[in-house]
TORKOL-4160 file (C-alpha; in steps of 0.2 Angstrom, whole numbers, padded with zeros to 4 digits, m for minus):
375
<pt num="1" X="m0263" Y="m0059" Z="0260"/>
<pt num="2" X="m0264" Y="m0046" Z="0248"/>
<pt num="3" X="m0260" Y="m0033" Z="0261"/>
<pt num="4" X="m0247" Y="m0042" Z="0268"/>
<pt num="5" X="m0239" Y="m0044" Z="0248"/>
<pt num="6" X="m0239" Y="m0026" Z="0249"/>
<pt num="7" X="m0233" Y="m0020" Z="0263"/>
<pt num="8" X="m0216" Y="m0033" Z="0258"/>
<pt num="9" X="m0216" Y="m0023" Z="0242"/>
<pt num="10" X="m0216" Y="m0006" Z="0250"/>
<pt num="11" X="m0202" Y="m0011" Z="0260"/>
<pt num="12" X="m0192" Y="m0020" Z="0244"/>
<pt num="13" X="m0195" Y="m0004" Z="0238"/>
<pt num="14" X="m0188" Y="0007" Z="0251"/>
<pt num="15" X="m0173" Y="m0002" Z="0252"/>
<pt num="16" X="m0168" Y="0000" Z="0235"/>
<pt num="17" X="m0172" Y="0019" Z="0235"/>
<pt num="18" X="m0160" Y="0019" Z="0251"/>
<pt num="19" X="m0146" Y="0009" Z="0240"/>
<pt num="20" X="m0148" Y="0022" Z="0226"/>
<pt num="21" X="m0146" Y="0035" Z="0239"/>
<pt num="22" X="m0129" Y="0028" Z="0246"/>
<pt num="23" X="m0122" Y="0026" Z="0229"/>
<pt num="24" X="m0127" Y="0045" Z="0224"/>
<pt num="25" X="m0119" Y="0051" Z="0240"/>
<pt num="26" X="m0100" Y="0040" Z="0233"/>
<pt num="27" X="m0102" Y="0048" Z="0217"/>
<pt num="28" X="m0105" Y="0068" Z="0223"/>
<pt num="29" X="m0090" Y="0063" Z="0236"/>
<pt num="30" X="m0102" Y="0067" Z="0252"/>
<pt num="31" X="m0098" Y="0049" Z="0259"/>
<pt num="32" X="m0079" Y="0046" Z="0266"/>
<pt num="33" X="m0067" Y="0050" Z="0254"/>
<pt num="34" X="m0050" Y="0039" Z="0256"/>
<pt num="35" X="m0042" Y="0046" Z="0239"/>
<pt num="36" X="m0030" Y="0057" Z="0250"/>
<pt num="37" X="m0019" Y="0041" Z="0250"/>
<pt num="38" X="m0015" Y="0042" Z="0233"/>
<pt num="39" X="m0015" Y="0062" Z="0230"/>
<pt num="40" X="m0004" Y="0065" Z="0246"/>
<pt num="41" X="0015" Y="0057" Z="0236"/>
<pt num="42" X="0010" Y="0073" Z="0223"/>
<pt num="43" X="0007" Y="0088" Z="0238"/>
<pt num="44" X="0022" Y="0084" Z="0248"/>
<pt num="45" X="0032" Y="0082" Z="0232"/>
<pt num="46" X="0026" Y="0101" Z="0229"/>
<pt num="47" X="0029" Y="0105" Z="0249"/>
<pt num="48" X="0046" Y="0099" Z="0250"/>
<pt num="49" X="0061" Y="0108" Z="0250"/>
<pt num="50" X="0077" Y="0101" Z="0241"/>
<pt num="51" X="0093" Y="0107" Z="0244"/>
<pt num="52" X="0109" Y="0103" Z="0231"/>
<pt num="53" X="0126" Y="0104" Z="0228"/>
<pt num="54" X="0135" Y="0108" Z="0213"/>
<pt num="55" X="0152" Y="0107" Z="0211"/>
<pt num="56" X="0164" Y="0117" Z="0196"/>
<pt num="57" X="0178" Y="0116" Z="0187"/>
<pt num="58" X="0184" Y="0134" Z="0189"/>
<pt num="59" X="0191" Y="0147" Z="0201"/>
<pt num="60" X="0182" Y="0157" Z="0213"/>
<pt num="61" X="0173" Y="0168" Z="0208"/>
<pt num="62" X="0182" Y="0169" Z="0187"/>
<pt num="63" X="0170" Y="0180" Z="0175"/>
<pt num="64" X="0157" Y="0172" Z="0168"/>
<pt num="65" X="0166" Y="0153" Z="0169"/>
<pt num="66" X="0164" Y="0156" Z="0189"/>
<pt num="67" X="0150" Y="0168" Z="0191"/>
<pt num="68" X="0138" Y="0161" Z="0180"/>
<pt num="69" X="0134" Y="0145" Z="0190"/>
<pt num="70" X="0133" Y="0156" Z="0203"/>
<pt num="71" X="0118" Y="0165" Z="0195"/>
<pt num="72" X="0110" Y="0149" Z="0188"/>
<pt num="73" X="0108" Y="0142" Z="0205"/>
<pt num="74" X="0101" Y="0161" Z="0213"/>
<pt num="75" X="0088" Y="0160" Z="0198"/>
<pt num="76" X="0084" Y="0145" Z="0201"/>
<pt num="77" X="0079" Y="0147" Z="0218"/>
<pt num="78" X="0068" Y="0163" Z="0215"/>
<pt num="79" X="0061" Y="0153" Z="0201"/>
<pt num="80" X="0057" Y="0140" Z="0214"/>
<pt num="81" X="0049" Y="0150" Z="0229"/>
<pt num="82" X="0064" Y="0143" Z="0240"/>
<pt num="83" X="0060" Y="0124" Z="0234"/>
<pt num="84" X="0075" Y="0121" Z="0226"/>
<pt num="85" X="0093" Y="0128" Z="0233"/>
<pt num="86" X="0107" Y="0125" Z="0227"/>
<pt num="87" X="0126" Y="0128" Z="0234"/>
<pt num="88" X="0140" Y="0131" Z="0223"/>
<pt num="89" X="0156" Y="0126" Z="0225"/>
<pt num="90" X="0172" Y="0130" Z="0215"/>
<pt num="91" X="0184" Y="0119" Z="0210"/>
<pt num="92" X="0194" Y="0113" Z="0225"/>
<pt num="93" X="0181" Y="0117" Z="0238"/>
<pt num="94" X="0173" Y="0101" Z="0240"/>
<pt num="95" X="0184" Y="0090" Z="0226"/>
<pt num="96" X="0196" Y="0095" Z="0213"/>
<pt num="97" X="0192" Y="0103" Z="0195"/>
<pt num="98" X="0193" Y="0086" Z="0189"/>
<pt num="99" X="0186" Y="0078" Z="0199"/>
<pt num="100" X="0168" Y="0084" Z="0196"/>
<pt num="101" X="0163" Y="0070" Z="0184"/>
<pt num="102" X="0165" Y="0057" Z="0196"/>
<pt num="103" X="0158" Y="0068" Z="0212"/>
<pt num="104" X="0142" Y="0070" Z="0200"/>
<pt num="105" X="0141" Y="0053" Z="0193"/>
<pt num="106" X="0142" Y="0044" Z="0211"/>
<pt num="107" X="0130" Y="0056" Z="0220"/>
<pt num="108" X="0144" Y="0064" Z="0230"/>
<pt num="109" X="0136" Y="0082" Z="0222"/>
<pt num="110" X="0120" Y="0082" Z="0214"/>
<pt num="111" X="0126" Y="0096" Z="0199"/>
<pt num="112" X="0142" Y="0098" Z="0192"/>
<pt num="113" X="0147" Y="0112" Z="0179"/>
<pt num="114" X="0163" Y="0110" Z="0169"/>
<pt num="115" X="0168" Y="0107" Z="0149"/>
<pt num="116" X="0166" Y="0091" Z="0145"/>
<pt num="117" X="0184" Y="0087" Z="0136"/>
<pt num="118" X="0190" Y="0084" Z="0152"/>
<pt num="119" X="0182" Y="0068" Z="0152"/>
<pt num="120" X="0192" Y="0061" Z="0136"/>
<pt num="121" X="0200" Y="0046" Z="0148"/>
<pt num="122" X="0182" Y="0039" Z="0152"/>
<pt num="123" X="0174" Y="0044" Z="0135"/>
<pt num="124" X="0184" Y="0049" Z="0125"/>
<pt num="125" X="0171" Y="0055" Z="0111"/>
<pt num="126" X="0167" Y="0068" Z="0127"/>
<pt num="127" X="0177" Y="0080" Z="0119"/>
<pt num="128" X="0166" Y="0082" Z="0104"/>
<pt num="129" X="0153" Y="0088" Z="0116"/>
<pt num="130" X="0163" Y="0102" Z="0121"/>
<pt num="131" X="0172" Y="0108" Z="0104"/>
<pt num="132" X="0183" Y="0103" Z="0091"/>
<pt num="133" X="0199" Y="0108" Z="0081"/>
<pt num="134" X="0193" Y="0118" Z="0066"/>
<pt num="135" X="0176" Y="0113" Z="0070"/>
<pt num="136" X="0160" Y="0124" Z="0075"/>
<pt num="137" X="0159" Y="0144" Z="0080"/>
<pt num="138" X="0147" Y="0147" Z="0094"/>
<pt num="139" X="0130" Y="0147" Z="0087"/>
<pt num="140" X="0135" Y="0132" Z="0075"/>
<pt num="141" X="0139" Y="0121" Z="0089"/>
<pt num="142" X="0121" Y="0127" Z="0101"/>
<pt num="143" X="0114" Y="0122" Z="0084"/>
<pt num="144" X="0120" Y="0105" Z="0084"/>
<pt num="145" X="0118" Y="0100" Z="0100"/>
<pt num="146" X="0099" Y="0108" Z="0103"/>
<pt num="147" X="0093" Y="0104" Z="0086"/>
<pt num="148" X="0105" Y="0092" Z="0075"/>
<pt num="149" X="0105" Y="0079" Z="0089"/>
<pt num="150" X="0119" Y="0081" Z="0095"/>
<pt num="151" X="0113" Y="0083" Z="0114"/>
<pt num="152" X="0100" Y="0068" Z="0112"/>
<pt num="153" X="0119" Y="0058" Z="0108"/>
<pt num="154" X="0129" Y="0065" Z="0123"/>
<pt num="155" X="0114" Y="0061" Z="0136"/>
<pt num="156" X="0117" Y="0043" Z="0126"/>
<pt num="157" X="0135" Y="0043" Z="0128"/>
<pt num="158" X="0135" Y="0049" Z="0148"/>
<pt num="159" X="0119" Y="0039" Z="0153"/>
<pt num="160" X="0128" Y="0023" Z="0159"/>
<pt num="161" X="0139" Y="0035" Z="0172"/>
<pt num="162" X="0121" Y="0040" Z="0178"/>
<pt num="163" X="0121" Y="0056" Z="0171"/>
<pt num="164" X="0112" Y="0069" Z="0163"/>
<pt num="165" X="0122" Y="0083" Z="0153"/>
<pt num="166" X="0116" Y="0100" Z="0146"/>
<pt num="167" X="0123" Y="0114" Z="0137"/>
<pt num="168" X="0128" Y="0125" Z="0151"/>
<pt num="169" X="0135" Y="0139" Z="0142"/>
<pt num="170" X="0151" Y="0147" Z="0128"/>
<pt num="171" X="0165" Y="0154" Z="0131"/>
<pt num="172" X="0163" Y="0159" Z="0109"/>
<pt num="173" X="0178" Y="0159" Z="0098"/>
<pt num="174" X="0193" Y="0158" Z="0109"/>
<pt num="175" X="0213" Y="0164" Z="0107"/>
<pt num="176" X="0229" Y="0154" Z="0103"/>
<pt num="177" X="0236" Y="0156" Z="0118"/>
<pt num="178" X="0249" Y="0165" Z="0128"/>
<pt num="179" X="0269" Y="0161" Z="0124"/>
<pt num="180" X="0284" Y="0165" Z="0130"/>
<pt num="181" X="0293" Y="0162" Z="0113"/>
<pt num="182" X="0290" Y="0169" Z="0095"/>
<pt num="183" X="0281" Y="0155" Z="0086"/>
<pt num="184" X="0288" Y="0158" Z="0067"/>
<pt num="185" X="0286" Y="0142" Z="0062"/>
<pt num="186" X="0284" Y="0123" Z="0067"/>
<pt num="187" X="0301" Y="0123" Z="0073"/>
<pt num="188" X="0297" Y="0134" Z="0087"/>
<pt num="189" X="0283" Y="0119" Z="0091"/>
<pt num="190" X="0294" Y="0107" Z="0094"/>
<pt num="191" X="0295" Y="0102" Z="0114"/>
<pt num="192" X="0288" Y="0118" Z="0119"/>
<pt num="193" X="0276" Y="0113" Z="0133"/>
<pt num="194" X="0258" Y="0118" Z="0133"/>
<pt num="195" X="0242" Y="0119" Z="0143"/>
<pt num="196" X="0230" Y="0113" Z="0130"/>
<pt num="197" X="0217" Y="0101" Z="0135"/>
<pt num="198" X="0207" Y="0090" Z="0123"/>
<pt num="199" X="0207" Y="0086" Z="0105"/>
<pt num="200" X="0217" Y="0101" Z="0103"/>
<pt num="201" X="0231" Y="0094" Z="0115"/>
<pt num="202" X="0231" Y="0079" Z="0105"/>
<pt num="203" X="0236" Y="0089" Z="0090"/>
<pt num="204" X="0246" Y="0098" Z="0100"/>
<pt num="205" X="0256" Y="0083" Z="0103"/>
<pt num="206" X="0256" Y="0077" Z="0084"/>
<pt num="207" X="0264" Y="0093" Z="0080"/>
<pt num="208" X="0278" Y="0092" Z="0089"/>
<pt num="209" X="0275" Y="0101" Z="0106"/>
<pt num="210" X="0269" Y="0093" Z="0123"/>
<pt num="211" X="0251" Y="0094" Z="0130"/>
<pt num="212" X="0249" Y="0098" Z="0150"/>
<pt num="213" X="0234" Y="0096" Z="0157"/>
<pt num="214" X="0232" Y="0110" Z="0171"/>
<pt num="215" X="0217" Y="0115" Z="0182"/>
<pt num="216" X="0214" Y="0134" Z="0178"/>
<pt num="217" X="0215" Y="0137" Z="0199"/>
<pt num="218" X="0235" Y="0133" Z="0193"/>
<pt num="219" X="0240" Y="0140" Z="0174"/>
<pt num="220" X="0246" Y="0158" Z="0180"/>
<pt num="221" X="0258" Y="0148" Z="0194"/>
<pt num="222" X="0263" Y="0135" Z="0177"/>
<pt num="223" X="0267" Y="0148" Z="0167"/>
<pt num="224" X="0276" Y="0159" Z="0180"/>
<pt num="225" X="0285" Y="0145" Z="0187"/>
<pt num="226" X="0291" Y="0140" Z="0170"/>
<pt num="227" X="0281" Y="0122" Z="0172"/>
<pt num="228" X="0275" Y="0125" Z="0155"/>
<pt num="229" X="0280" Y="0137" Z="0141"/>
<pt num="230" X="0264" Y="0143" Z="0135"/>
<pt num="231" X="0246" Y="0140" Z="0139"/>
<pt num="232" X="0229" Y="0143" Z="0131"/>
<pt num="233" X="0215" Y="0146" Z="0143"/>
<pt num="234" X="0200" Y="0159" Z="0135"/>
<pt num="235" X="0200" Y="0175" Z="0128"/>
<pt num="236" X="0206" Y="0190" Z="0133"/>
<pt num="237" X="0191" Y="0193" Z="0146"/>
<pt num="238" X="0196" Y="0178" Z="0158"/>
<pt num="239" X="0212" Y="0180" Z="0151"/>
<pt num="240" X="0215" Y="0196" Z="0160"/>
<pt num="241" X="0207" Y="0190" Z="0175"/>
<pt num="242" X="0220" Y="0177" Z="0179"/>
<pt num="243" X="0233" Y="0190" Z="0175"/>
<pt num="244" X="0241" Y="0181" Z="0162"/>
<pt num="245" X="0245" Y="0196" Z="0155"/>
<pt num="246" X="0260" Y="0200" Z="0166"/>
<pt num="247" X="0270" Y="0184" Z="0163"/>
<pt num="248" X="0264" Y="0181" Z="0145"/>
<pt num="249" X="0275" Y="0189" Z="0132"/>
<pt num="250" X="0264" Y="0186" Z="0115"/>
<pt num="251" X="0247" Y="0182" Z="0113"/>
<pt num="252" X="0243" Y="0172" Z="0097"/>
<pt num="253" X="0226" Y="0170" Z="0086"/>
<pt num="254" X="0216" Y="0162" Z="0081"/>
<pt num="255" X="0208" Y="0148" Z="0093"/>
<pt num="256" X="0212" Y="0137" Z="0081"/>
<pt num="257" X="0208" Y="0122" Z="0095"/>
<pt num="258" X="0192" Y="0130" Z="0103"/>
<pt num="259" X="0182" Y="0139" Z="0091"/>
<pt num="260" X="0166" Y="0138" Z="0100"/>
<pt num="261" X="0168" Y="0130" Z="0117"/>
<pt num="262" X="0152" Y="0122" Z="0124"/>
<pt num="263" X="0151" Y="0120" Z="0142"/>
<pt num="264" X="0141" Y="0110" Z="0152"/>
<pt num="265" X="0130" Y="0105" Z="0168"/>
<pt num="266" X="0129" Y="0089" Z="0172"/>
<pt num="267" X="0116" Y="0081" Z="0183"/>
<pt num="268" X="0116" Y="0066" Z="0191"/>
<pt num="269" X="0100" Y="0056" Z="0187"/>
<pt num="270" X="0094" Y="0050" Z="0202"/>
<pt num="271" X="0095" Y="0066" Z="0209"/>
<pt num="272" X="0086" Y="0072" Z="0194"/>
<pt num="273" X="0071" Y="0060" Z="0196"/>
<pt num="274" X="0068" Y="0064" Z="0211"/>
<pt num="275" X="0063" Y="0081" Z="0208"/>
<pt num="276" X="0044" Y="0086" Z="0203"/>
<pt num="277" X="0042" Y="0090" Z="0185"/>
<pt num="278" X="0039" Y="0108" Z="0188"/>
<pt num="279" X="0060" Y="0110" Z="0196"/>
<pt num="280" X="0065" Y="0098" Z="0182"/>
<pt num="281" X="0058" Y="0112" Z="0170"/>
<pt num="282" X="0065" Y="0128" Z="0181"/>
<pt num="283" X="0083" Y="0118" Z="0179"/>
<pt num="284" X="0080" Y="0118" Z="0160"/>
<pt num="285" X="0074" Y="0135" Z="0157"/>
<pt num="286" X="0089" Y="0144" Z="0170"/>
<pt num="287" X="0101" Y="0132" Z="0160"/>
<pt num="288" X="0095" Y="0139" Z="0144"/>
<pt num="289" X="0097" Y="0157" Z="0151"/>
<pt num="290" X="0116" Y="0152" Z="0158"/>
<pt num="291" X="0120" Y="0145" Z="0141"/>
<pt num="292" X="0113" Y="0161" Z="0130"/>
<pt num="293" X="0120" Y="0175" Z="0145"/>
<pt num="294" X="0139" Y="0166" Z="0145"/>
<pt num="295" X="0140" Y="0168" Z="0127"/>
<pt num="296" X="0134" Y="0185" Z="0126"/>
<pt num="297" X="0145" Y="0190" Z="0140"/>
<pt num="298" X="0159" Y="0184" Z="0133"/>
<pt num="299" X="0157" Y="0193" Z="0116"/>
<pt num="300" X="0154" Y="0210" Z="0125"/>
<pt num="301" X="0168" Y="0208" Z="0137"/>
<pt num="302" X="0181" Y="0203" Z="0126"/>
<pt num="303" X="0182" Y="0217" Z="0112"/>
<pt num="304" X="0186" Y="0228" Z="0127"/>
<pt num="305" X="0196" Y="0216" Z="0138"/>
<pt num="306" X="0209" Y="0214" Z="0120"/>
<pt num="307" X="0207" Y="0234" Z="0120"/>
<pt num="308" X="0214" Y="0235" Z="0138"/>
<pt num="309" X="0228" Y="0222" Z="0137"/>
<pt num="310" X="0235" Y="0228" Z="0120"/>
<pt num="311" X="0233" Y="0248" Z="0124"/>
<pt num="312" X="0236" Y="0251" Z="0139"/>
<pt num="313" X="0244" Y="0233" Z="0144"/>
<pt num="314" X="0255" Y="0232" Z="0129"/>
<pt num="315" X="0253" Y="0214" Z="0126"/>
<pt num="316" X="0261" Y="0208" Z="0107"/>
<pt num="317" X="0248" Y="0202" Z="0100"/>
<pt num="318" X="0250" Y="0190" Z="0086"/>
<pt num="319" X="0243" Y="0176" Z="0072"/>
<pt num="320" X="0248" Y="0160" Z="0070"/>
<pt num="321" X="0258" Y="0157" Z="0056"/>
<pt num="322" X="0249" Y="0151" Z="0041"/>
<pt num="323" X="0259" Y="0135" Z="0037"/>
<pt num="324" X="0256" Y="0131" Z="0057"/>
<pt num="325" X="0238" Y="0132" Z="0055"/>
<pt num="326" X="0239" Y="0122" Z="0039"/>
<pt num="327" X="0248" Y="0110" Z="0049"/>
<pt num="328" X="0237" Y="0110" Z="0065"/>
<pt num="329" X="0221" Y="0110" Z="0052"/>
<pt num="330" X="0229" Y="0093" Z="0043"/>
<pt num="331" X="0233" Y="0084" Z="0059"/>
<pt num="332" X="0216" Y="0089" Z="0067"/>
<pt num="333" X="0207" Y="0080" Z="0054"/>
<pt num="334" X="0216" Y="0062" Z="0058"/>
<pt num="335" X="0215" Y="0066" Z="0076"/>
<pt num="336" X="0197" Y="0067" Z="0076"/>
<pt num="337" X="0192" Y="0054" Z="0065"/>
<pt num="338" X="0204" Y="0042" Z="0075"/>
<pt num="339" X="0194" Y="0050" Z="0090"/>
<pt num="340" X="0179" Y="0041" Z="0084"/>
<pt num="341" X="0184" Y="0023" Z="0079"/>
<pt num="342" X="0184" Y="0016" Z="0097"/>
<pt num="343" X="0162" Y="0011" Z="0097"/>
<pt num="344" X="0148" Y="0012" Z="0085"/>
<pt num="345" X="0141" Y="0030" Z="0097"/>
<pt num="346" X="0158" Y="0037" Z="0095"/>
<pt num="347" X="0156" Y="0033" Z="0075"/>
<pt num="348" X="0137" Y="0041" Z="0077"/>
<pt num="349" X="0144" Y="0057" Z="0086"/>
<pt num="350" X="0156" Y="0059" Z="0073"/>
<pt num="351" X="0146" Y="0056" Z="0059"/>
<pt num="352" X="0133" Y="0069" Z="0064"/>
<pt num="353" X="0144" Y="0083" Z="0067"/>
<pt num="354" X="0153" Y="0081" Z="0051"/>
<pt num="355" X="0137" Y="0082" Z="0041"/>
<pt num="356" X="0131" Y="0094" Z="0051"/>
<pt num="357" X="0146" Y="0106" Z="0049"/>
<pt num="358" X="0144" Y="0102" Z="0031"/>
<pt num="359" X="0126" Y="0111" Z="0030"/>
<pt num="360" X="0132" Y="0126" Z="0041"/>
<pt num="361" X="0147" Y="0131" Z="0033"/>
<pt num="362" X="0140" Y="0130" Z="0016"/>
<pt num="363" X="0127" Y="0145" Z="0024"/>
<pt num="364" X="0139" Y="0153" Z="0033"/>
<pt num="365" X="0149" Y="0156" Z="0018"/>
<pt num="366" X="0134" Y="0167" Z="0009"/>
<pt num="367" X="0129" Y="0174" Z="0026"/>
<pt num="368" X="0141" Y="0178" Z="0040"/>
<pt num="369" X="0156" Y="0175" Z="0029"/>
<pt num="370" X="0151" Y="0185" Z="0015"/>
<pt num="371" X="0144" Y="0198" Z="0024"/>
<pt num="372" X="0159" Y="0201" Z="0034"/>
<pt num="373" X="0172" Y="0203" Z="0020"/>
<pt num="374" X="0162" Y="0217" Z="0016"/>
<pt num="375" X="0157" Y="0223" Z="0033"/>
């Protein structure tokens, strides 16, 4: 009996040692490992290839406008070891300059790049995104929108067209325009007929003259054509390069209506959740690099560009009288405050830009201001 007890407790024993040892070999991964179900989703997220369209507002191949979407998406695929590639098309290519918005927003195109004032008829507070009448110069308005929250409000304000907006970019501080009549006073505002798109048209208007809204692919033929009397489009960089010099008679300062135009890529969200972290985070760093390069582009290029067009062009340049721009200045502020009555994230928007150009002008005024009457 007690050899038989014994011999039941060896083998009780050896079982158990034989349980321990199937466990061990779960735990050190030497028995069959079925996890490759949940980490495979993660490896062929980082295999796959992804290829994108993004669609523009602006002529083929314009300087720095056109060209620097162009380099956004050659960075991008570098960045990306080929994982990400995206076409670009300019405006009219695959839809129209303003069409863009609405390619974007119903996955037509998965990237658009444009200014975002041109989407006043289906938001109109869109236009504050891009730049305001009297409002910020270049490095106050990238200030605003990447740390005064005003980009955390314009992915508010675009997320229910399925959208996702960053800064892509400025054109800095831009000029009046070109006209083919002396502007001496308000008089010479009245019915003249102007390209001027946003809340600067909307002054426009106010004042007296009439605001067009034109494609940039058609302003030369406008003016040319006598369509339109005058017409803003840049500074003298893009300026030159649509060859509004040779049917423009005067070109007037300030840019009075764009002091520090903020462009922007738009992505549309589905596309953009679909995307592994790592792309998401190439997107948002070649952005960033798109957004500083345009602006530094723009301020090297046009001190020679105005050199060229007034010394060996022979352009007449000009300012703005100053009871016009006291005018323009006067309706500016009705029009934009009127521009933010219509919700309570139009009344946000507006609120947080007028305090924050309230901070920034009273520095500016012992910095840049100061520094340059002096300078």
């Amino acid at each position: 009996m007690v050899n038989e007890k014994n011999r039941y407790a060896c083998r009780l024993a050896s079982f158990a040692l034989l349980i321990i040892h199937c466990v061990g070999l779960v735990a050190c991964g030497s028995a069959p490992d079925n996890s490759g179900e949940s980490q495979q989703p993660d490896l062929a997220a980082a295999q796959k290839t992804y290829n994108w369209k993004l669609v523009t507002t602006w002529p083929k191949n314009l300087p720095a406008l056109g060209t620097a979407p162009v380099r956004f998406a050659e960075r991008v695929k570098i960045m990306s070891g080929g994982r990400l590639n995206i076409k670009v098309y300019a405006a009219g290519e695959l839809v129209p300059a303003f069409g863009v918005f609405d390619a974007v927003s119903q996955g037509n195109a998965q990237m658009g790049h444009g200014a975002a004032y041109y989407w006043r008829g289906k938001i109109p507070v869109a236009a504050m995104f891009a730049t305001v009448p009297f409002g910020f110069l270049p490095q106050e308005m990238n200030a605003w929108l990447q740390y005064g929250g005003g980009l955390e409000l314009w992915r508010e304000a675009y997320a229910p067209f399925n959208l996702r907006p960053m800064i892509g970019g400025n054109s800095g501080m831009q000029m009046a325009g070109w006209f083919n009549t002396e502007i001496k006073s308000l008089a010479d505002i009245q019915g003249l007929k102007m390209r001027i798109p946003g809340l600067g048209g909307e002054v426009f208007q106010r004042a007296g003259g009439i605001a067009v809204a034109t494609p940039g692919s058609e302003v030369f033929t406008a003016l040319q054509t006598g369509v339109i009397d005058a017409t803003e489009w840049v500074g003298p960089y893009n300026d030159m390069a649509l060859g509004l010099h040779t049917i423009g008679k005067y070109y007037y300062y300030p840019g009075w209506h764009e002091p520090g135009s903020a462009l922007e890529a738009i992505v549309n969200i589905d596309a953009w959740n679909s995307l592994p972290e790592d792309l998401q985070m190439i997107i948002d760093v070649a952005n960033t690099a798109m957004n500083q390069e345009m602006l530094n582009e723009f301020t090297a290029r046009n001190a020679s560009a105005l050199r060229t067009l007034v010394d060996v062009h022979n352009v007449q340049l000009r300012k703005l009288p100053d009871d016009v721009l006291k005018e323009f200045r006067k309706i500016a502020e009705v029009v934009v405050r009127e521009n933010a009555q219509g919700d309570k994230l139009s009344q946000r928007v507006y609120q947080s830009f007028i305090d924050f150009k309230k901070e920034t002008m009273a520095y500016y005024a012992i910095t840049d201001k100061a520094y340059a009457e002096h300078r």
